[in-house]
C-alpha positions as CSV (number, residue, x, y, z in Angstrom):
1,X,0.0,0.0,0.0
2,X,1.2,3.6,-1.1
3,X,0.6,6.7,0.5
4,X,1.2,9.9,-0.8
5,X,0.9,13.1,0.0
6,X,1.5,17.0,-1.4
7,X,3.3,19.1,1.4
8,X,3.9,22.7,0.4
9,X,7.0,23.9,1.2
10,X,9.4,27.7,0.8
11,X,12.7,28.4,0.3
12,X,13.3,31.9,2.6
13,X,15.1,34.4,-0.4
14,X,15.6,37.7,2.2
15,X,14.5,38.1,5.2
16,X,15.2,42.0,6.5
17,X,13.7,42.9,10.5
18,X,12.7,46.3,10.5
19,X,12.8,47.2,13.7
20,X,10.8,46.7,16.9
21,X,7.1,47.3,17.5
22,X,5.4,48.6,20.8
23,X,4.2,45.0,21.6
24,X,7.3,43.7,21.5
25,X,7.0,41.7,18.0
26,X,9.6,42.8,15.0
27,X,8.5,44.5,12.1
28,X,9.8,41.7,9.0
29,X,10.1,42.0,5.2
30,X,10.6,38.5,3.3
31,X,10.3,36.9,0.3
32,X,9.4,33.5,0.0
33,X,9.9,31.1,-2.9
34,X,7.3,27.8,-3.2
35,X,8.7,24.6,-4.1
């Protein structure tokens, strides 16, 4: 018996952090490639 199944994945091209927001997260710019 075969099972198969379709995952999507992304290959991470740039990631740049911005800086940090008043709630503590970071402000991000990326740019993803799907495989």
């Amino acid at each position: 018996m075969k099972i198969k199944f379709k995952t999507p994945a992304k290959i991470n091209l740039g990631l740049h952090i911005h800086g940090k927001r008043e709630d503590g997260f970071h402000e991000l710019e990326t740019i993803f490639q799907m495989v």
